[in-house]
C-alpha positions as CSV (number, residue, x, y, z in Angstrom):
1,X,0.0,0.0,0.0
2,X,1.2,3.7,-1.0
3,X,0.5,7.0,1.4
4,X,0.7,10.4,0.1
5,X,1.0,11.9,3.7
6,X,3.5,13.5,4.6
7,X,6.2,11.1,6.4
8,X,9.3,11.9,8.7
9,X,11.9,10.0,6.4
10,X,14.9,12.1,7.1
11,X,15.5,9.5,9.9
12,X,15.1,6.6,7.5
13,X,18.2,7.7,5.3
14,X,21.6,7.4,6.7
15,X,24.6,7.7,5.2
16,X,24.8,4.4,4.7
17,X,22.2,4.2,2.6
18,X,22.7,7.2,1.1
19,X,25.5,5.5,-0.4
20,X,23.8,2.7,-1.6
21,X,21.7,4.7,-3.1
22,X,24.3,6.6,-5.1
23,X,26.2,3.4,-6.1
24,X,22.8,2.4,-7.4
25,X,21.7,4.7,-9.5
26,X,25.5,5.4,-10.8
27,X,25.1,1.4,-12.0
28,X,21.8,1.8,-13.8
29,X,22.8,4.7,-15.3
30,X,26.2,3.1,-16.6
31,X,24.0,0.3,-17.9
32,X,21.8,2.7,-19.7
33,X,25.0,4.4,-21.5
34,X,26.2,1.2,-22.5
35,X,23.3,1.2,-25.3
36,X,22.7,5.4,-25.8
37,X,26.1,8.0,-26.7
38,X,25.8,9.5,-23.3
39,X,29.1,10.3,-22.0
40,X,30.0,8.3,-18.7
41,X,29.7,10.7,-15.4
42,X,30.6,10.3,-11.7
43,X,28.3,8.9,-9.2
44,X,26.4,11.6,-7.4
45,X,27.8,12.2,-3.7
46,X,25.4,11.5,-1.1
47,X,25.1,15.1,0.7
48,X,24.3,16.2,-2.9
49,X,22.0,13.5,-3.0
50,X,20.5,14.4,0.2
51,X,19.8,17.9,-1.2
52,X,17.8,16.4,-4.2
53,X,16.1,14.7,-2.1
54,X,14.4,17.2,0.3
55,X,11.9,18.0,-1.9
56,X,10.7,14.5,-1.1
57,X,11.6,13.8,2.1
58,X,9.4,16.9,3.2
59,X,6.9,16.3,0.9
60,X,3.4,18.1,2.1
61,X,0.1,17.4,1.1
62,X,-1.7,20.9,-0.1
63,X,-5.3,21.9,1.0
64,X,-5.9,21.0,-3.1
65,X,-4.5,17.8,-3.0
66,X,-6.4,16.6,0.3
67,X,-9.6,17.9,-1.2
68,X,-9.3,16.2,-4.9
69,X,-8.2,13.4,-3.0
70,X,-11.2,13.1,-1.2
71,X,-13.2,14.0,-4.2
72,X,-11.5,11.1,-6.2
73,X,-11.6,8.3,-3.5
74,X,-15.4,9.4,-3.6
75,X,-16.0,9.2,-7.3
76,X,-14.0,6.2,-7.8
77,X,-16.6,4.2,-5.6
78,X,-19.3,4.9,-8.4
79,X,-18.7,3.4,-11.5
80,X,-19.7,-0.4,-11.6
81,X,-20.2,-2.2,-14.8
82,X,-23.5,-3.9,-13.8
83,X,-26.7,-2.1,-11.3
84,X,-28.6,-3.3,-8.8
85,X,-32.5,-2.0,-9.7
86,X,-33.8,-4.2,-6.8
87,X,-35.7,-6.0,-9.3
88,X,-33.5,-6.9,-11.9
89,X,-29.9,-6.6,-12.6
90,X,-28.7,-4.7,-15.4
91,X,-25.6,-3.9,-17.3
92,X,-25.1,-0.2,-16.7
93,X,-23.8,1.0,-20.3
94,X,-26.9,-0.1,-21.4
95,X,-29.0,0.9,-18.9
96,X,-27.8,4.6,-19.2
97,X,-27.7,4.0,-23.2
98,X,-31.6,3.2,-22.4
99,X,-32.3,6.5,-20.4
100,X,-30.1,8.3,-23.4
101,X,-32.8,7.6,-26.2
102,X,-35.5,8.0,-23.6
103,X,-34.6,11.3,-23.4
104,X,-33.3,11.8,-26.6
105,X,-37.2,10.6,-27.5
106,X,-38.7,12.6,-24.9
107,X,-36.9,16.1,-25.3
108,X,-37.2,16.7,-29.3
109,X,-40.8,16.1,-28.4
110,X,-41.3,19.0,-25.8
111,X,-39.5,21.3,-27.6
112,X,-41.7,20.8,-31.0
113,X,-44.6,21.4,-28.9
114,X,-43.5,24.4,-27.5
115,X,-42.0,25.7,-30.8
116,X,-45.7,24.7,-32.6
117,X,-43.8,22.3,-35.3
118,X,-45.2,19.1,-36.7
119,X,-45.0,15.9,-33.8
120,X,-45.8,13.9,-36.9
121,X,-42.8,14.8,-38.2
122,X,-40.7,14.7,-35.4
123,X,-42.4,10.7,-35.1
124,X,-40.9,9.9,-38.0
125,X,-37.4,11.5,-37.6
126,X,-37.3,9.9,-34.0
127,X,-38.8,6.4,-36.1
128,X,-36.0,6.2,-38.7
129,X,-33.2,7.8,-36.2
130,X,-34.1,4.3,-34.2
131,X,-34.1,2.0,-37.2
132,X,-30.7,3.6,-38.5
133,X,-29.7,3.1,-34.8
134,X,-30.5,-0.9,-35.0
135,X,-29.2,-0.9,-38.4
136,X,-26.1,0.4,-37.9
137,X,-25.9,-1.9,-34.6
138,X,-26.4,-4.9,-37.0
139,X,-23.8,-3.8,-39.9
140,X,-21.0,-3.0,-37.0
141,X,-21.1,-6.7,-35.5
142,X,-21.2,-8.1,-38.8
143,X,-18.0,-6.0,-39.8
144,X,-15.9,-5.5,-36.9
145,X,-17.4,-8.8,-35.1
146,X,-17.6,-6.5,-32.0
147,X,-20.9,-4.8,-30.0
148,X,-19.0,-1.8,-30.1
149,X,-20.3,1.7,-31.5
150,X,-17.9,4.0,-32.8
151,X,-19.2,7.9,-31.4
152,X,-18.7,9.7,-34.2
153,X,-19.7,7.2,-36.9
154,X,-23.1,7.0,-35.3
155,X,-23.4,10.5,-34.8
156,X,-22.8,11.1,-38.6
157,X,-25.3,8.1,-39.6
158,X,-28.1,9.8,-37.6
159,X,-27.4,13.3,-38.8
160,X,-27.3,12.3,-42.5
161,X,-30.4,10.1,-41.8
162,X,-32.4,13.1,-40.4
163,X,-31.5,15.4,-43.1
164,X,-32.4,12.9,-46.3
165,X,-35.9,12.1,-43.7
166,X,-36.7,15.9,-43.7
167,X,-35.5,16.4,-47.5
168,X,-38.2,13.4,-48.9
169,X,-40.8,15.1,-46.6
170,X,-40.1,18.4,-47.8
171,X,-39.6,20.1,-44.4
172,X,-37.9,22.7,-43.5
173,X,-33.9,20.9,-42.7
174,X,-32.8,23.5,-40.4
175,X,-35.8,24.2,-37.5
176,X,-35.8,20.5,-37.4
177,X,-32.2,19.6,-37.0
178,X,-32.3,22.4,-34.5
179,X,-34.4,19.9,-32.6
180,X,-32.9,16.8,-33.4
181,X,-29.4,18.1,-32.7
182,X,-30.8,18.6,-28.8
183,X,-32.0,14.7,-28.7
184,X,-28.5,13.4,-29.9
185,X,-26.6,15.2,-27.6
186,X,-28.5,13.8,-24.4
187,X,-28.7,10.5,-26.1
188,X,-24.4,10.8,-26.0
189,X,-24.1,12.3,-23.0
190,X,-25.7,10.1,-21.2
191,X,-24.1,7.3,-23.3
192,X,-20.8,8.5,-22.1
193,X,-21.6,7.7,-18.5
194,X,-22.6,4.3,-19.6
195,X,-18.7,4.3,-20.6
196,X,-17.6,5.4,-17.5
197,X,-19.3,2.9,-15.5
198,X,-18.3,0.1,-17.6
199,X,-14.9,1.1,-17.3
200,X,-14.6,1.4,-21.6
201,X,-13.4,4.7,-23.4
202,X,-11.2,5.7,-20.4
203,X,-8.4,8.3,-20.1
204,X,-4.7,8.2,-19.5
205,X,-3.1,7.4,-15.6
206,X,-3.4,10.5,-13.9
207,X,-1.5,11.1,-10.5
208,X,-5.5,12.4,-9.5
209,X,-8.2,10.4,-10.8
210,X,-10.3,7.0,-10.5
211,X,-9.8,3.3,-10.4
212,X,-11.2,0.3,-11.6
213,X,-11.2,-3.1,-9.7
214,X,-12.0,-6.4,-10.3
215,X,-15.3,-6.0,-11.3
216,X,-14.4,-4.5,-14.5
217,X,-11.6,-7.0,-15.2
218,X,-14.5,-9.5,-15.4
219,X,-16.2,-7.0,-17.8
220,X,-13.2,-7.0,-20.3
221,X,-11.0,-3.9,-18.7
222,X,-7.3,-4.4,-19.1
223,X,-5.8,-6.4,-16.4
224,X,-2.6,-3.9,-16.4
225,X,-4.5,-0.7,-15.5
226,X,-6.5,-2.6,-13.0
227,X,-6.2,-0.1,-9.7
228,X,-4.4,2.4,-11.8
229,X,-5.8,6.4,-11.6
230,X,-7.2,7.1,-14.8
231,X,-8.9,10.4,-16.1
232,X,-12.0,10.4,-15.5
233,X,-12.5,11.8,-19.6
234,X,-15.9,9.9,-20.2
235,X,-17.4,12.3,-17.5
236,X,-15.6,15.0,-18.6
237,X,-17.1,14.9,-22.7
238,X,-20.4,13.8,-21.0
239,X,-19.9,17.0,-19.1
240,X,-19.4,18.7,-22.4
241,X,-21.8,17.1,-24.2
242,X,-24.6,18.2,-21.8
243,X,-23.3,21.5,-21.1
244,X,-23.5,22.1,-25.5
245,X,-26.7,20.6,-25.5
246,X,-28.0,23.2,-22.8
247,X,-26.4,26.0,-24.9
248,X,-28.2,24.2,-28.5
249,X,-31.6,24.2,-26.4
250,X,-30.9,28.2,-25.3
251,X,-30.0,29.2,-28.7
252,X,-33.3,27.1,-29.9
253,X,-35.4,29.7,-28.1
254,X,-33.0,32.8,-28.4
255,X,-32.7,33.2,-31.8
256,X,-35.2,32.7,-34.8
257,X,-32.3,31.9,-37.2
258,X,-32.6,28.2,-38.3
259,X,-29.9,26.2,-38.1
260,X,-28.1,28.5,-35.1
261,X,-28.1,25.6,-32.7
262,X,-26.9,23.1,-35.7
263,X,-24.0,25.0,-36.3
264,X,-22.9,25.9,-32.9
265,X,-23.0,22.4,-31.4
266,X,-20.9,20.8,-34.3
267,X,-18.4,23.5,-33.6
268,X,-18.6,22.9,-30.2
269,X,-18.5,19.0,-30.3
270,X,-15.8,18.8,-33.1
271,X,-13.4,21.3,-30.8
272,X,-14.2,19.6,-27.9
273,X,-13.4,16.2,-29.2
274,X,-10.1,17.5,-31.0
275,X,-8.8,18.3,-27.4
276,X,-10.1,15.3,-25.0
277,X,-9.0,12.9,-27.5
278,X,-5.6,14.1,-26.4
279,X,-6.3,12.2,-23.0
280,X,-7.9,9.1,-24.0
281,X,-5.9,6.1,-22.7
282,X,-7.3,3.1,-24.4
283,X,-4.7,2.3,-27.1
284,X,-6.9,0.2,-29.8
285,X,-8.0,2.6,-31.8
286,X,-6.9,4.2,-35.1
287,X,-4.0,6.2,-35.3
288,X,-2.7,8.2,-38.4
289,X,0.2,11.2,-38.3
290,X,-0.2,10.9,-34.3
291,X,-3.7,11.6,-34.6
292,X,-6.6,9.7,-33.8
293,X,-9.4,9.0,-36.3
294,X,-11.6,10.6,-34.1
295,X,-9.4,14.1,-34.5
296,X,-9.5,13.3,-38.2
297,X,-13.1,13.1,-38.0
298,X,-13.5,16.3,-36.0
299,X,-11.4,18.1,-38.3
300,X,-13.6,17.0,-41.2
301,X,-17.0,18.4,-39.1
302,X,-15.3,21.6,-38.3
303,X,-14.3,22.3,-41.6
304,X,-17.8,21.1,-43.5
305,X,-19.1,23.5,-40.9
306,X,-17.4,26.5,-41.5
307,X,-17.6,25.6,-45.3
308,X,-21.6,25.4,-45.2
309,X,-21.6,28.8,-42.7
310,X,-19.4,30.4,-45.6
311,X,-21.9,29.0,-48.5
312,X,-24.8,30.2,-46.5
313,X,-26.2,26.8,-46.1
314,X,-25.7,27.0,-42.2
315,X,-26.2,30.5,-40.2
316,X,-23.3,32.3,-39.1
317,X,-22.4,34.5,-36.0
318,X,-19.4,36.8,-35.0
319,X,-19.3,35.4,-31.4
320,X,-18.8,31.8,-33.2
321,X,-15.4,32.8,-34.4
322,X,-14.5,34.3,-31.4
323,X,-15.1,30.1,-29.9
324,X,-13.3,28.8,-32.7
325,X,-10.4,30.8,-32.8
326,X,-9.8,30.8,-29.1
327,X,-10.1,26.9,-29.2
328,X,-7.8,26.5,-32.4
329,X,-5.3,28.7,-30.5
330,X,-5.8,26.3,-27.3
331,X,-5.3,23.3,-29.5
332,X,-2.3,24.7,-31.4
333,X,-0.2,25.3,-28.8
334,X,-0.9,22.1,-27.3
335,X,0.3,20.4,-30.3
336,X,3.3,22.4,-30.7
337,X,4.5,21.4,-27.1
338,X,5.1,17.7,-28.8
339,X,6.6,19.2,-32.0
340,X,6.7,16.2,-33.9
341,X,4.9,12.9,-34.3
342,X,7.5,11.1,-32.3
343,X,6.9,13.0,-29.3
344,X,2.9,12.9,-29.5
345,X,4.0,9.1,-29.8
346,X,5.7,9.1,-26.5
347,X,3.0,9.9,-24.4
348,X,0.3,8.3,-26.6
349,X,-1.9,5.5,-25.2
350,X,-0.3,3.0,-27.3
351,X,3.2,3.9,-25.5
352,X,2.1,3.9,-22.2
353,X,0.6,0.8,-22.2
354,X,3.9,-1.0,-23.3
355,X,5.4,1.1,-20.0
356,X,2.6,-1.1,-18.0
357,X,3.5,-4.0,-19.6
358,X,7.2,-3.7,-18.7
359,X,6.1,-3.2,-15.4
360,X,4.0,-5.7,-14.7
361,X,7.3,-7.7,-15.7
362,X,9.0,-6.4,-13.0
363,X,5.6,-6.8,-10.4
364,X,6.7,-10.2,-11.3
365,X,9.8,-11.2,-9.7
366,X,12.4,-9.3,-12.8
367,X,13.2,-6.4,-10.0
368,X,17.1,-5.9,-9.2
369,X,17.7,-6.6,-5.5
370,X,19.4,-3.5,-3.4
371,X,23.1,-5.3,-3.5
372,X,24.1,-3.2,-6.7
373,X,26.9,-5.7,-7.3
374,X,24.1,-7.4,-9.5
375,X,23.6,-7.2,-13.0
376,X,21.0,-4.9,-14.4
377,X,18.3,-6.0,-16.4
378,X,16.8,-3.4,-19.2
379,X,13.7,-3.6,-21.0
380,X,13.2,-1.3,-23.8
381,X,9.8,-0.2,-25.4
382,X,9.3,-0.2,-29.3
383,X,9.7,3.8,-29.6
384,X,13.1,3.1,-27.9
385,X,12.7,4.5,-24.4
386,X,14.6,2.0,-21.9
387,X,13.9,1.1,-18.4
388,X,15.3,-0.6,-15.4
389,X,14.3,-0.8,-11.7
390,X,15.8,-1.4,-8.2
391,X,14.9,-0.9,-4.7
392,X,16.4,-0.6,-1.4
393,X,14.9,-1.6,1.7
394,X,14.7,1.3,4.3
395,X,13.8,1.4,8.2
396,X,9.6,0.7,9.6
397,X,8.8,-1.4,6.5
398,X,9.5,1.5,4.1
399,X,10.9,0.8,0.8
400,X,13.0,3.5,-1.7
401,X,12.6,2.6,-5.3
402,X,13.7,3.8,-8.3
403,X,13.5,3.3,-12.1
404,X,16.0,5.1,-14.3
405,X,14.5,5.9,-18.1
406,X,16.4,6.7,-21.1
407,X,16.3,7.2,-24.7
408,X,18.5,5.1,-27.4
409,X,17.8,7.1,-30.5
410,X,17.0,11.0,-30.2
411,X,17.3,13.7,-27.3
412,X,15.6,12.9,-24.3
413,X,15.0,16.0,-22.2
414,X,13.6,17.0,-18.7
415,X,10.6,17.6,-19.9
416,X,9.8,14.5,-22.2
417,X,10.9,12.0,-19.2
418,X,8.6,14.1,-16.5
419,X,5.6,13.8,-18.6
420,X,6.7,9.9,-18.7
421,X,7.6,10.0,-15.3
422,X,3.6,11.5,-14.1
423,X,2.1,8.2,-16.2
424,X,4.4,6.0,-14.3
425,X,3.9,7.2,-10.9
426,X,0.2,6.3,-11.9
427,X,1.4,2.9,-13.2
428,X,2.7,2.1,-10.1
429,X,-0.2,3.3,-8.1
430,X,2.0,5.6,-6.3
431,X,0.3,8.9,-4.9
432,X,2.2,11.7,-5.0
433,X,5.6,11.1,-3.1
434,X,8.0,11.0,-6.1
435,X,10.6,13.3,-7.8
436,X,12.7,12.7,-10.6
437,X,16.8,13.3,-10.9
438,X,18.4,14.3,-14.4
439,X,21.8,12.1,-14.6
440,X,23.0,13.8,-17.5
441,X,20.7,14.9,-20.7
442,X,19.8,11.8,-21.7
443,X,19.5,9.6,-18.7
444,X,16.8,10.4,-15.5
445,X,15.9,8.4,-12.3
446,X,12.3,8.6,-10.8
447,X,12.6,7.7,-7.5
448,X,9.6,7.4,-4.5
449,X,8.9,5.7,-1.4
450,X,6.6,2.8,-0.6
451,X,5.4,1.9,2.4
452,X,4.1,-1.8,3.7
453,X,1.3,-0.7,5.9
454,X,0.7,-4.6,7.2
């Protein structure tokens, strides 16, 4: 078990170990240079040592970190892949994908009686949405051989279906997408919830987030992120979704331009999808140029969008570019941190995933015991990043570990192995106590405490 309270270990390193600590670290590191063009250096002294250490040994938790913590440990206890209705059990993706098209039924409904427009029409849109819905169902198993809906492929199926509905009836497209537009994005939100109770769709380790247990491992969640903080990011675009939907639904009654709320939440769900994609952690999904097909897809929608707004198809705003702009901005200089599609690679889900995989090989018995007269054993992911462990056991069942990380084939610099270093301290279901000490340019170790609590 791992604290994140603050612990008086300044009597739990001596000199002594100090020493061992320093011999350590100078051996992994030496074993690292033997396959990078880092120059050999001196071990690190131990009062130096001592220094880098303080901001560990007096590690604090903030008023910030108590509270998220408390606000985590709380959420964490909520998502469960099946419910308990005290009549029935059911899976909960399904269930909350149930109450999504209830209310994506329900809503389009109200707001065309309010609004006066035809509830025969809106039958019939709601009718063929449902058998595009079961169609599309159908086609997907039969292709992919998975009961797995893809977000924005759906989304794009019902959109086109409602549009070619309305066009055959001779309606008017845009007060009734307005409309529809509302029904999808509660159908989504909602469905994203679904996702984060089954535990599918999740984001990347986080040194604050939630866990899934053993529950979920029965309902197909990978058995090397089991108890691993993840980003919560399924409750964070359901969030978003609802939050555009409640701005679709305003706009609905504010303006009497058709098409307003059409417009603005495709803007809004393409930008908001460009960025959360960013922290998505499962790795099977599509991948092209570092960027998901997802991003692709987004980029697509944003563009049609702004294309149809500057043909005159869709209604335009000033404050709309004002959004867009702002977000592109965002989204730009997030991109630009990574430079180049090697870096986004680094941190990608993919990538991180081989980094739990390495670990769980050292769970399993591969560790390097504290005499540092023993070899050291490397493992090395596909994009080249190499890793090695060892620990030393310190005084009241308290442990000091340590894994150095280094790069064989391009500059590896402080900030590259501390965005590594945050996903591994979640990989290890540490909490907080950690820091990380540059060698040389090329070659970092993370170190942390552990503490056996039994």
């Amino acid at each position: 078990m791992h604290s994140s309270r603050h612990l008086a270990l300044d009597n739990l390193i001596d000199e002594a170990r100090l020493d061992v600590l320093a011999a350590s670290l100078h051996k992994h590191a030496q074993a690292h240079r033997e396959h990078t063009s880092t120059a050999p250096s001196d071990p690190l002294p131990a009062q130096r040592l001592r220094r880098l250490l303080d901001p560990l040994l007096h590690n604090k938790a903030s008023l910030f970190s108590t509270l998220t913590d408390r606000f985590f440990g709380r959420l964490e206890k909520i998502p469960r892949p099946f419910l308990d209705l005290g009549f029935k059990v059911v899976a909960a993706y399904h269930f909350f994908g149930i109450t999504g098209i209830v209310t994506a039924c329900i809503t389009p409904l109200i707001l065309g009686l309010i609004l006066d427009l035809s509830l025969v029409t809106l039958f019939i849109l709601l009718a063929s949405s449902a058998l595009l819905t079961w169609a599309y169902i159908k086609l997907t198993v039969l292709i992919t051989k998975r009961d797995a809906v893809v977000f924005f492929n759906y989304f794009l199926t019902l959109l086109a279906g409602s549009f070619l509905v309305l066009r055959i009836m001779n309606q008017p497209v845009l007060v009734y997408m307005d409309i529809m537009i509302v029904g999808a994005g509660l159908l989504f939100a909602f469905g994203r919830i679904g996702c984060f109770m089954a535990g599918c769709c999740y984001g990347k380790p986080s040194i604050r987030g939630i866990r899934y247990d053993k529950h979920h491992k029965k309902n197909g969640f990978p058995r090397l992120l089991l108890r691993v903080r993840l980003l919560p990011v399924q409750l964070i675009e359901s969030a978003w979704l609802f939050g555009i939907t409640a701005i679709s639904i305003g706009l609905v009654f504010s303006t009497q331009v058709p098409g307003m709320a059409l417009s603005t939440f495709l803007i809004l769900l393409a930008l908001g999808r460009l960025m959360l994609e960013f922290f998505r952690g499962d790795p099977l999904r599509p991948y092209k140029q570092g960027i998901s097909q997802a991003q692709w897809t987004s980029l697509v929608m944003l563009g049609l969008t702004i294309s149809f707004q500057s043909a005159g198809i869709l209604p335009f705003q000033s404050w709309q570019s004002f959004i867009l702009v702002s977000f592109l901005i965002l989204l730009i200089t997030f991109v630009l941190r990574s430079k180049n599609v090697s870096l986004r690679s680094l941190f990608s889900a993919r990538h991180i995933h081989e980094i739990a995989e390495v670990f769980e090989i050292f769970k399993r018995g591969s560790l390097i015991p504290a005499s540092t007269q023993k070899a050291v054993y490397l493992r090395k992911t596909s994009l080249n990043i190499q890793l090695s462990e060892n620990h030393i056991p310190l005084k009241d069942r308290t442990t000091l570990h340590h894994i150095t990380l280094s790069s064989t084939d391009q500059p590896f610099h402080y900030r590259q192995a501390r965005g590594l270093s945050q996903y591994m301290v979640s990989l290890y279901k540490l909490a907080g106590m950690h820091v990380l000490l540059p060698d040389d340019d090329n070659i970092y170790h993370l170190l942390y405490f552990t503490i056996d609590t039994r």
